[in-house]
C-alpha positions as CSV (number, residue, x, y, z in Angstrom):
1,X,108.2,-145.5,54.9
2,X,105.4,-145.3,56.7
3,X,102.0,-147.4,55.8
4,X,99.1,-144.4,55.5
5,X,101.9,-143.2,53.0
6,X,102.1,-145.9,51.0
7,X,98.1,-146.2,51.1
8,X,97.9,-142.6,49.9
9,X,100.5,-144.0,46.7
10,X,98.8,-146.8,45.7
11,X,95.2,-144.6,46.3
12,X,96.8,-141.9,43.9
13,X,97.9,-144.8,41.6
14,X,94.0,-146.7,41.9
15,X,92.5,-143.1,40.8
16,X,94.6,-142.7,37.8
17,X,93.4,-146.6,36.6
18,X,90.1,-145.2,37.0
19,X,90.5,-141.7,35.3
20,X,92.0,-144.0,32.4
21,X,89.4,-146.5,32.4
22,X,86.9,-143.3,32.1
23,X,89.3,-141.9,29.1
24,X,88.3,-145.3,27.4
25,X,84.7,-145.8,28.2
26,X,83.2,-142.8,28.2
27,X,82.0,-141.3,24.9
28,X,82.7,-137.8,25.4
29,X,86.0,-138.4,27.0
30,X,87.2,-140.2,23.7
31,X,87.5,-138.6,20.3
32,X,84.7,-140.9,18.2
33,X,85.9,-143.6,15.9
34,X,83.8,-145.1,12.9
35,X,84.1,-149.1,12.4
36,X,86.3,-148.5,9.6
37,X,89.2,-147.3,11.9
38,X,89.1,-143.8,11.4
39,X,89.0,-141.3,14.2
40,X,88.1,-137.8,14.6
41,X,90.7,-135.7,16.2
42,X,90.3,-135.4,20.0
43,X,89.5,-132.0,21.0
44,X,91.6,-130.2,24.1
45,X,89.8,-131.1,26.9
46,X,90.0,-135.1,25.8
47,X,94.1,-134.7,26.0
48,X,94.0,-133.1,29.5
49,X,91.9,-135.7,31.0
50,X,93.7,-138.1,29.6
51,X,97.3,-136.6,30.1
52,X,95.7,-136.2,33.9
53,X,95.2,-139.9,34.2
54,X,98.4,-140.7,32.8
55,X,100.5,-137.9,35.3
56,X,98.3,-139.4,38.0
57,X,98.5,-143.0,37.9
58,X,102.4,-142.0,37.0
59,X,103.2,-140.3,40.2
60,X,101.3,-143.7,42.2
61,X,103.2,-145.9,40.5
62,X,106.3,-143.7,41.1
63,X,106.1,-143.6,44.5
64,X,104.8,-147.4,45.1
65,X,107.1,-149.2,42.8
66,X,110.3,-148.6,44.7
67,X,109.1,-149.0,48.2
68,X,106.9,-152.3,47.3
69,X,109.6,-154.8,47.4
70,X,111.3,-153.1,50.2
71,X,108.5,-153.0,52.2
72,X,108.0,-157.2,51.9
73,X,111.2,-157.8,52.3
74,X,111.1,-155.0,56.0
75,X,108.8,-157.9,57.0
76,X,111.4,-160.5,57.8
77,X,113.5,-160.2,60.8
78,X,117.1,-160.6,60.0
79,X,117.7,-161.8,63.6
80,X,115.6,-165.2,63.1
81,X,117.6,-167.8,61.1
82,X,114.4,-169.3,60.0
83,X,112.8,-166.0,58.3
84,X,116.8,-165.0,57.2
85,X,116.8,-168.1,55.2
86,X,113.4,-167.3,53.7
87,X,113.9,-163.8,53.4
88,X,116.7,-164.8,51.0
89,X,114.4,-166.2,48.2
90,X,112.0,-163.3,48.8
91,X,113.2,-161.0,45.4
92,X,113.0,-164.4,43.9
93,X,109.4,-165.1,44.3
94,X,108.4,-161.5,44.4
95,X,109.9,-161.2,41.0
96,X,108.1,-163.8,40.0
97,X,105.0,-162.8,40.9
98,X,105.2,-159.3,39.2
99,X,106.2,-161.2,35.8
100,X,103.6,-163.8,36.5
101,X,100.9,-160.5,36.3
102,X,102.8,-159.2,33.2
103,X,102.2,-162.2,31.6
104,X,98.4,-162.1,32.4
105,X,98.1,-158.8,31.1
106,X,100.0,-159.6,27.9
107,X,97.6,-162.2,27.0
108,X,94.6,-162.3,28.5
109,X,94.1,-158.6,29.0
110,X,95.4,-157.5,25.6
111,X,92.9,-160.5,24.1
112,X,90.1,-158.7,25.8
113,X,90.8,-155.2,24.9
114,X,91.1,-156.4,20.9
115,X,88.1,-158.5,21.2
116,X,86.0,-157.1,23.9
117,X,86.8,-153.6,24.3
118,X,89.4,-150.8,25.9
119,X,86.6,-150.2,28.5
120,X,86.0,-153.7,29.8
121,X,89.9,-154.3,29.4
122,X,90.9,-151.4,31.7
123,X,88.0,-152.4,34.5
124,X,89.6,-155.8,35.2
125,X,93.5,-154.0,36.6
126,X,91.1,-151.5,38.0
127,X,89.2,-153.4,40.1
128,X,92.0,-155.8,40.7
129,X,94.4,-152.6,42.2
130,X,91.0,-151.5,44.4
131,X,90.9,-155.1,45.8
132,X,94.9,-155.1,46.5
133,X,94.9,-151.7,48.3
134,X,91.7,-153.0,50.7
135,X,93.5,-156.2,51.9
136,X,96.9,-154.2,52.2
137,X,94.8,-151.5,53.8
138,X,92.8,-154.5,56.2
139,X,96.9,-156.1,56.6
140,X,97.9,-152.9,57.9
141,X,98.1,-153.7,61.8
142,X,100.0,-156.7,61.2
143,X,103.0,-155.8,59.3
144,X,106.0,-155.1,61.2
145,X,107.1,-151.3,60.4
146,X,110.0,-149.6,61.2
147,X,110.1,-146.1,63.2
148,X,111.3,-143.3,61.2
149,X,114.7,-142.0,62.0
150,X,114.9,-138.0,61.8
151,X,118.6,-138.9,59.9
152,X,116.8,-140.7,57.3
153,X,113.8,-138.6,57.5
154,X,116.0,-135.8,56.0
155,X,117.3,-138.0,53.3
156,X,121.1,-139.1,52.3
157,X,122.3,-135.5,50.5
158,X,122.3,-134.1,53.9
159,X,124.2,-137.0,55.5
160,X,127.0,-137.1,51.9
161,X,126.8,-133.2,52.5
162,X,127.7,-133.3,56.3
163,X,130.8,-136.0,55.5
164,X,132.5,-134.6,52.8
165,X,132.1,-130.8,54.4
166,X,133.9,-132.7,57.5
167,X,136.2,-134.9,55.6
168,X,137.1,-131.5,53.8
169,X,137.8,-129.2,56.9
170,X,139.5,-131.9,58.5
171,X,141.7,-133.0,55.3
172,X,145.2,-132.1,57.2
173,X,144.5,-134.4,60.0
174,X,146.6,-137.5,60.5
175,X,144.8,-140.7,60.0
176,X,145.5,-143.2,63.0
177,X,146.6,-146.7,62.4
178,X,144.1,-147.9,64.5
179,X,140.4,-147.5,62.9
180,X,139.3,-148.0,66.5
181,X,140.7,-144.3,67.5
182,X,138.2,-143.0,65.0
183,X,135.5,-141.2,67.0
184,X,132.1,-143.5,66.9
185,X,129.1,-143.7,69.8
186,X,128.9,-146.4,72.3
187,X,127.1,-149.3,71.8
188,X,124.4,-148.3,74.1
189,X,123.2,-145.2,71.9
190,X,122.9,-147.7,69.1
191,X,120.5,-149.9,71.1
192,X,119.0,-146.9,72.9
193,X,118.4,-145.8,68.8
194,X,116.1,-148.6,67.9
195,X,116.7,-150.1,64.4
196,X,119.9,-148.4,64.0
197,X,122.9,-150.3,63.5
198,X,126.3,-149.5,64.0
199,X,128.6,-150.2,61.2
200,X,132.2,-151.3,61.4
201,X,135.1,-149.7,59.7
202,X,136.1,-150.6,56.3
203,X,139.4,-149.6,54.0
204,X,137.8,-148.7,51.3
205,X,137.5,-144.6,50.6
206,X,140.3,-144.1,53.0
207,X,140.1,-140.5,52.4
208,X,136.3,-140.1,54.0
209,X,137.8,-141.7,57.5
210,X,138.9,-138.1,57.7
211,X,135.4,-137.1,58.9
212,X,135.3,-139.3,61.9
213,X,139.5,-138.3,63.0
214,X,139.2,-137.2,66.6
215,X,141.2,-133.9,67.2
216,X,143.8,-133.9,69.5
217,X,144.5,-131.0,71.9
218,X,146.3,-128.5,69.9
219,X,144.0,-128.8,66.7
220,X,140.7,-128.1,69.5
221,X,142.0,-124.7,70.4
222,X,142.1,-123.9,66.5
223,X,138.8,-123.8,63.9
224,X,138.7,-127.1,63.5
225,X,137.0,-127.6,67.0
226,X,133.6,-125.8,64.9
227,X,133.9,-129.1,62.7
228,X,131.2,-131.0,63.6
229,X,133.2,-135.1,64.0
230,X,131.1,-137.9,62.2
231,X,130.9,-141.3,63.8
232,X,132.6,-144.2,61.9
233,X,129.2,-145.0,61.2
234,X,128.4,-142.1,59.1
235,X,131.1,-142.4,56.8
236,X,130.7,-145.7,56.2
237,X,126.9,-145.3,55.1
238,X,128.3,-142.5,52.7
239,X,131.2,-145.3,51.4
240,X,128.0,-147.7,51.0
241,X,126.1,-145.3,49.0
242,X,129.5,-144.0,47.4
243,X,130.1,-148.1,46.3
244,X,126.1,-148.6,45.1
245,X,126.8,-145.7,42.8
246,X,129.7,-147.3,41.2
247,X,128.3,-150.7,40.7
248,X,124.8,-149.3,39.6
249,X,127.5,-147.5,36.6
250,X,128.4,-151.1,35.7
251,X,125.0,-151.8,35.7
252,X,123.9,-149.4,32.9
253,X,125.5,-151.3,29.9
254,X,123.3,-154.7,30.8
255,X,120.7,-152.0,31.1
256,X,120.7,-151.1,27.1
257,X,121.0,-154.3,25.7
258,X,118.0,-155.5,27.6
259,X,116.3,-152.4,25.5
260,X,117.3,-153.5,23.0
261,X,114.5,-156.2,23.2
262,X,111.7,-153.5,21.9
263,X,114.0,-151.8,19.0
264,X,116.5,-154.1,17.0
265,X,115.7,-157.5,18.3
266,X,111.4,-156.6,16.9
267,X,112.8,-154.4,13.8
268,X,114.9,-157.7,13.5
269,X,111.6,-160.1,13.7
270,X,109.2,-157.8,11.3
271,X,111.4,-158.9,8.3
272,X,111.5,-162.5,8.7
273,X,108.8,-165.0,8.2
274,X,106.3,-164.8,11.1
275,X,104.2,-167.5,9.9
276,X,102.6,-170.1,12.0
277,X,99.8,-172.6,11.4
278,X,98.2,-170.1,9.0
279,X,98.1,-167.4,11.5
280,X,101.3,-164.2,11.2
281,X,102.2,-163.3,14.6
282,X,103.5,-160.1,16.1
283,X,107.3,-159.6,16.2
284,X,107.1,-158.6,19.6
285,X,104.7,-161.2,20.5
286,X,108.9,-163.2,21.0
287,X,108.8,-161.1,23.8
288,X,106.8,-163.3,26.1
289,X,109.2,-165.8,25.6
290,X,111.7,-163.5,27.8
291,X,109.0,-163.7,31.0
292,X,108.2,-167.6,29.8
293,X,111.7,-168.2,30.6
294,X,111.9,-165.9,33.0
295,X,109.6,-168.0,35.2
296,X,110.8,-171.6,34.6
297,X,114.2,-170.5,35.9
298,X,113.3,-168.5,38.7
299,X,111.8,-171.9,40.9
300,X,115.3,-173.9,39.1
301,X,117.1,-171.0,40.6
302,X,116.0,-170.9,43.8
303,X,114.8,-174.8,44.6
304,X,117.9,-176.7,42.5
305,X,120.9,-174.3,41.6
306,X,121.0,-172.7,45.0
307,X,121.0,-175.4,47.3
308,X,123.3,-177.6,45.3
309,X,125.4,-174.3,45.0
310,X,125.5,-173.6,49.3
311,X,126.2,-176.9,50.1
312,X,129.8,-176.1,48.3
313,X,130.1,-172.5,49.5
314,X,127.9,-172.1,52.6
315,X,126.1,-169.2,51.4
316,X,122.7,-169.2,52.3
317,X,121.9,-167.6,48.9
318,X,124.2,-170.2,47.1
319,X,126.6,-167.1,45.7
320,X,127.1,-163.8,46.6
321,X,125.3,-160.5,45.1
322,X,128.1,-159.6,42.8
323,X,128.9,-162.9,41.6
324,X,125.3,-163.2,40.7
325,X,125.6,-159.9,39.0
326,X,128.6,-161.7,37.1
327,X,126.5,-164.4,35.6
328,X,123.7,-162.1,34.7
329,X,126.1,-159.9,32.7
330,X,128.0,-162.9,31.1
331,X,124.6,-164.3,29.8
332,X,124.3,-160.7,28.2
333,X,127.1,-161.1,26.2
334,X,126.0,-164.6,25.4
335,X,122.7,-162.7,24.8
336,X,124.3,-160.0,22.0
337,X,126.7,-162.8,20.6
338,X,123.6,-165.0,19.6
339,X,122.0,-162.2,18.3
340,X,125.0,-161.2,16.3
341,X,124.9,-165.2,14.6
342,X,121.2,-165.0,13.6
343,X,121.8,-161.7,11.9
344,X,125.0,-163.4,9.9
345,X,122.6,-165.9,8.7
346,X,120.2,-163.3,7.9
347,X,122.2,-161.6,5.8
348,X,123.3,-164.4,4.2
349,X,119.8,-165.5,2.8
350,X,119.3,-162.2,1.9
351,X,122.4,-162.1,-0.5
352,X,121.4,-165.7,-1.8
353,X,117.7,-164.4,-2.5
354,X,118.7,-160.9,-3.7
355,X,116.1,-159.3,-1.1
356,X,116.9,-155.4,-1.1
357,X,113.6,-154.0,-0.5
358,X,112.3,-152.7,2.9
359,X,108.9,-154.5,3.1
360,X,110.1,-157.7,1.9
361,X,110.0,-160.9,4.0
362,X,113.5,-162.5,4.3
363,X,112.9,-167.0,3.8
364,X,114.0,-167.5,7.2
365,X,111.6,-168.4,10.4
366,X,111.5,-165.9,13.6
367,X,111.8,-168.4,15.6
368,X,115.5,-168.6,14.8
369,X,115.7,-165.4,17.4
370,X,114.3,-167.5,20.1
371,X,117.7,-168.9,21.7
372,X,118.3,-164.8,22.4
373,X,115.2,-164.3,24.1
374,X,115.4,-167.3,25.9
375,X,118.7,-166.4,27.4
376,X,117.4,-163.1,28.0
377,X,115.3,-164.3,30.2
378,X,117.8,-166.4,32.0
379,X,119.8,-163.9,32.3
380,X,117.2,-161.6,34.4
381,X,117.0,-164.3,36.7
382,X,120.9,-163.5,37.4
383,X,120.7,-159.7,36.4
384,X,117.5,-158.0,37.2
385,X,116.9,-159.9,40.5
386,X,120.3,-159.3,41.3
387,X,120.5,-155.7,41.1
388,X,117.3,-155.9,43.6
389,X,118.6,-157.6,45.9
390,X,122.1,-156.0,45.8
391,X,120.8,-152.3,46.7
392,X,118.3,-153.6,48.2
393,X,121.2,-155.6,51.2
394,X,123.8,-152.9,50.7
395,X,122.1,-149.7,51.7
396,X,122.5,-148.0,55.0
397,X,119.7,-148.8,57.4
398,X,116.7,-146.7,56.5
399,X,117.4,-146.0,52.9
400,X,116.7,-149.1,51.6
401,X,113.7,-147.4,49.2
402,X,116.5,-145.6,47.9
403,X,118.5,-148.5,46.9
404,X,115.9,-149.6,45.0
405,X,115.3,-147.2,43.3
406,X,119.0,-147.6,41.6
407,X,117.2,-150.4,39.8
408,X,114.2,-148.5,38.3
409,X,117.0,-145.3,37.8
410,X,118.7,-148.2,35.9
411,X,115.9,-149.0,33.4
412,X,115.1,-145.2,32.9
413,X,118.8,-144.9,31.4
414,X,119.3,-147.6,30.0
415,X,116.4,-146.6,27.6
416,X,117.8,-143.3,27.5
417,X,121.3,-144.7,27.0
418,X,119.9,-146.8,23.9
419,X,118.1,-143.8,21.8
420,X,121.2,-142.4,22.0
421,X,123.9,-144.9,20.6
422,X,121.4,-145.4,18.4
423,X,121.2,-142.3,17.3
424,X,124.8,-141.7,17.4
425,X,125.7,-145.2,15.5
426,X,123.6,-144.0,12.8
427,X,124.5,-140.9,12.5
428,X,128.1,-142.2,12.4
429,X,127.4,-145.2,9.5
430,X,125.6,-142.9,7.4
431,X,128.2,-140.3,7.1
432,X,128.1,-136.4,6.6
433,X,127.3,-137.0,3.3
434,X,123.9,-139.5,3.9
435,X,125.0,-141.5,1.3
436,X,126.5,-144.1,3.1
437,X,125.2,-147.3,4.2
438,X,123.9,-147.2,7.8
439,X,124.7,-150.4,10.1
440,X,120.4,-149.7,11.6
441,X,119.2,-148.0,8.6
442,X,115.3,-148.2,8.3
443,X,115.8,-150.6,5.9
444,X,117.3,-153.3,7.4
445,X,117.6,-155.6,4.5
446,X,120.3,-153.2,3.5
447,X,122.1,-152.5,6.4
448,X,124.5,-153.8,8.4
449,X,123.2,-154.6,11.6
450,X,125.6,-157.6,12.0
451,X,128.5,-154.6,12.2
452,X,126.0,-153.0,15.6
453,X,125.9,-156.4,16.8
454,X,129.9,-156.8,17.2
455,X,129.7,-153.3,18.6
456,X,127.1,-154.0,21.3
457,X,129.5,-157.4,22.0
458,X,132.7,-155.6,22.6
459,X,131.0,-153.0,24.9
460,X,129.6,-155.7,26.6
461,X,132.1,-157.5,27.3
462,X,134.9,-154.0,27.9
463,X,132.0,-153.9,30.4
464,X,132.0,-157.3,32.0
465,X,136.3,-156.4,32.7
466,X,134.9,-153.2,34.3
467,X,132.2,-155.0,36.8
468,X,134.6,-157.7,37.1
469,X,137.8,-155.0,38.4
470,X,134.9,-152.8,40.2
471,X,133.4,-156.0,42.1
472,X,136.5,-157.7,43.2
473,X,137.3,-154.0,45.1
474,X,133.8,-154.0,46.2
475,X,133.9,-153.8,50.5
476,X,130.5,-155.4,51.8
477,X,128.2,-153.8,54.4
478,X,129.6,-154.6,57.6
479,X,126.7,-154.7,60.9
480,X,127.5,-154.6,64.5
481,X,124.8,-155.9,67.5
482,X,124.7,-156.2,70.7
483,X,122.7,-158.5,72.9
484,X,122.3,-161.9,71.2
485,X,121.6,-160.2,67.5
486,X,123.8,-161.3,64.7
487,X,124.4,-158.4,62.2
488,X,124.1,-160.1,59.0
489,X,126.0,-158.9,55.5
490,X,127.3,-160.7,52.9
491,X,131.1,-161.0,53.7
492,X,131.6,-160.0,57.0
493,X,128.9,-160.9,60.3
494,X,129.9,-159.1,63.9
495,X,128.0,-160.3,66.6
496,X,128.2,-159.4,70.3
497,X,126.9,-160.2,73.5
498,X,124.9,-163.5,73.9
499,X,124.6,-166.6,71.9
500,X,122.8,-169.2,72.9
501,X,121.7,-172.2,71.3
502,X,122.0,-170.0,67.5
503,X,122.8,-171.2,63.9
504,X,125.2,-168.6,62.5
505,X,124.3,-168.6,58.6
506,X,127.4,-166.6,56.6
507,X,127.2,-165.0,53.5
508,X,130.9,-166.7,52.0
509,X,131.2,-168.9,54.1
510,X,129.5,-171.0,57.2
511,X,129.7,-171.3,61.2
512,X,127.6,-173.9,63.1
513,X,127.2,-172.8,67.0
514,X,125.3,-174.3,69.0
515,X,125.9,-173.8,72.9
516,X,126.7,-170.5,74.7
517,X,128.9,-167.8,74.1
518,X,128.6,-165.7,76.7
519,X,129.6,-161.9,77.2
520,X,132.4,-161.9,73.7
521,X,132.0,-159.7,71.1
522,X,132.5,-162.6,67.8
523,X,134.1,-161.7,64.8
524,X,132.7,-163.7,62.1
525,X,134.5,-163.2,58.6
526,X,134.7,-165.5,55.6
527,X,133.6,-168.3,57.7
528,X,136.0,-167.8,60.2
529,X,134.6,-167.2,64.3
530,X,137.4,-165.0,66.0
531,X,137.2,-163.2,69.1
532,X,139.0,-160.0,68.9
């Protein structure tokens, strides 16, 4: 994306902070409010201004979120081994710097809005989002940026469209043995193209290598010589987006449980005893416990477990994108299964004490929730990061903004996804007739959430089969370069031309060169250097 595009973004996100910030210190823009709480009602012009702020600062954020991390992570050249390796840790320690920020606003910001005021607590982002887009606007010349392709420029529909139409029309055609016989360009339009990179030919969606089948004599002199022939290239961009999609499906049950953090998990916490020291914290206030954790294992992550990991495997990131997907959805289910346990002994002080009504405070500390949010955390380091990074690597060249946006998409459901089983569960429990008891009723001391709880662990874990059988069939982005560059993905690197004096770092595995191969195209798969 180019950078006066993503000033204008963050510009339109910077004027919706300050319309808000004006909503909240402006008398006539506010409905007035006496000291004893109440408010008059705000009149119609108060709600558009403010509904303005919000659509504003909603449609900068919409259009800045996805493309920041993509945009850092454009900055590294995956052609220097040094900023490779580094560029490997970068979701890491961008992660950690957004939650870092969260945490900040959660309680320093919130603290000053309560004790200060709205005004004084909405100037401090404000002016901290004006001075971010001046030093990215004065960092401008130095980034590196990547031209705009006219392919990309037009967006991925048109390129799915194009395959499939030609895929389609071409469906009698006889796939050769040979991937090589399907019609690609030369290497020199690829380096003549910039930042485009040819891709290599993969087995997976066999029936899309129909698009790229050459036609022989007989089938030119007939309608099929209208068809326009994609390159091997093409198809293989609409496999990788084809493959994202399925994954990011996977993706959506880890998704609702981690919603699950502002429903059951604080409708949990509001009935047990939230004192401490004298003081009665928020149930949600457990939530800062997710980013605390959040943020010890991200360093132990990338500064212990990954190098002790690569020095077994080789893989510069320690494991591979899918496999850290794997972790991050087991530590779900861990997640839900520890969730499931406090709520067994929940309900087992409530049948001791004879609690039954909805206000009143089940004997038991919060803090016996903590392990859940803990490993919630822990397992975002695995999950979250790892979703990033995974559409982030595996989309085609140019559309890694839309990658990314899988990941945002993912939240979106999932929320979506959660209101309705929800909805549905309860519906379900309490029966056509109401009179049954629901497992999430509103009162919760006479429920049976313990019953959702074993639900949201078998899904999880029908789930974990399903990543488990979709990743294991899962074909990696495969790059070929020409002239010294080593095309990097995460189970297969094709290199070609010259090598001199290069460290060749492998996603599973690892190959050491140092010296000159000269003028052979290198295979390089699973830690294995063949020339072909």
């Amino acid at each position: 994306m180019k950078p006066s595009y993503d000033v204008l973004l963050v510009t339109k996100w910077l004027q919706g902070m300050v319309l808000i910030t004006l909503a909240v210190s402006v008398k006539t823009l506010h409905p007035h409010c006496t000291p004893d709480g109440g408010c008059a009602r705000a009149t119609r012009q108060q709600v558009t201004f403010f509904y303005a702020a919000l659509y504003t600062m909603a449609i900068g954020a919409g259009g800045t979120k996805p493309n920041v991390s993509t945009f850092g992570a454009d900055q590294f050249d995956d052609l220097d081994a040094r900023e490779r390796k580094i560029k490997a840790s970068f979701f890491n320690w961008w992660t950690f710097s957004s939650f870092t920020g969260g945490l900040v606003a959660m309680l320093v910001l919130v603290y000053v809005q309560e004790e200060v005021g709205w005004g004084v607590g909405y100037t401090i982002p404000t002016v901290g989002l004006a001075l971010s887009l001046l030093l990215f606007y004065v960092g401008t010349p130095f980034y590196r940026h990547k031209p705009l392709r006219r392919s990309t420029a037009a967006g991925p529909a048109k390129l799915i469209g194009k395959v499939l139409r030609a895929a389609y029309e071409k469906r009698g055609c006889q796939l050769p043995s040979d991937p090589k016989e399907l019609h690609e360009r030369d290497t020199a339009w690829y380096a003549a193209a910039g930042n485009k990179r040819r891709l290599l030919h993969t087995p997976a969606y066999r029936f899309l290598d129909k698009a790229a089948c050459t036609l022989s004599e007989r089938e030119s002199e007939t309608s099929l010589a209208m068809v326009s022939c994609c390159t091997v290239t093409e198809v293989e961009e609409v496999k990788l987006i084809a493959g994202m999609i399925v994954v990011w499906l996977v993706t959506l049950v880890p998704c609702t449980i981690w919603v699950q953090v502002n429903t059951l998990f604080v409708k949990q916490g509001t009935t047990l005893d939230r004192s401490v020291g004298g003081l009665r914290i928020p149930a949600a206030s457990l939530g800062s416990f997710i980013t605390i954790s959040m943020l010890l294992s991200i360093p132990i992550y990338d500064r212990v477990f990954v190098p002790l990991v690569r020095r077994r495997t080789g893989n510069p990131r320690g494991i591979t994108l899918l496999q850290r997907l794997g972790i991050g959805c087991a530590l779900q289910v861990l997640v839900v299964a520890c969730a499931y346990l406090v709520e067994i002994r929940r309900m087992r002080v409530i049948r001791e004490r004879s609690i039954h009504g909805a206000h009143d405070t089940v004997p038991m500390n919060i803090f016996w929730m903590l392990p859940q949010y803990v490993l919630l955390g822990v397992g975002d380091v695995f999950n979250s990061i790892g979703i990033l990074e995974f559409f982030y690597d595996q989309s085609p060249e140019g559309m890694q903004s839309l990658g990314t946006t899988f990941f945002t998409r993912g939240l979106g459901v999932g929320n979506f996804l959660n209101s309705l089983l929800v909805t549905i569960v309860d519906q379900a429990t309490r029966g056509s007739s109401g009179k049954s008891k629901s497992w999430i009723g509103d009162n919760l001391n006479d429920s049976h959430l313990d019953y959702y709880y074993v639900f949201l662990v078998f899904l999880s874990v029908v789930n974990m089969a399903l990543f488990v059988w979709v990743a294991m069939r899962y074909k990696y982005k495969r790059e070929f370069m020409e002239d010294g560059a080593i095309g990097i993905s995460e189970t297969d690197i094709v290199a070609g031309g010259k090598v001199t004096d290069t460290l060749l770092m492998l996603e599973h595995g690892k190959a050491e060169g140092c010296g000159k191969v000269a003028d052979t195209p290198l295979v390089v798969e699973h830690g294995k250097v063949d020339s072909p």
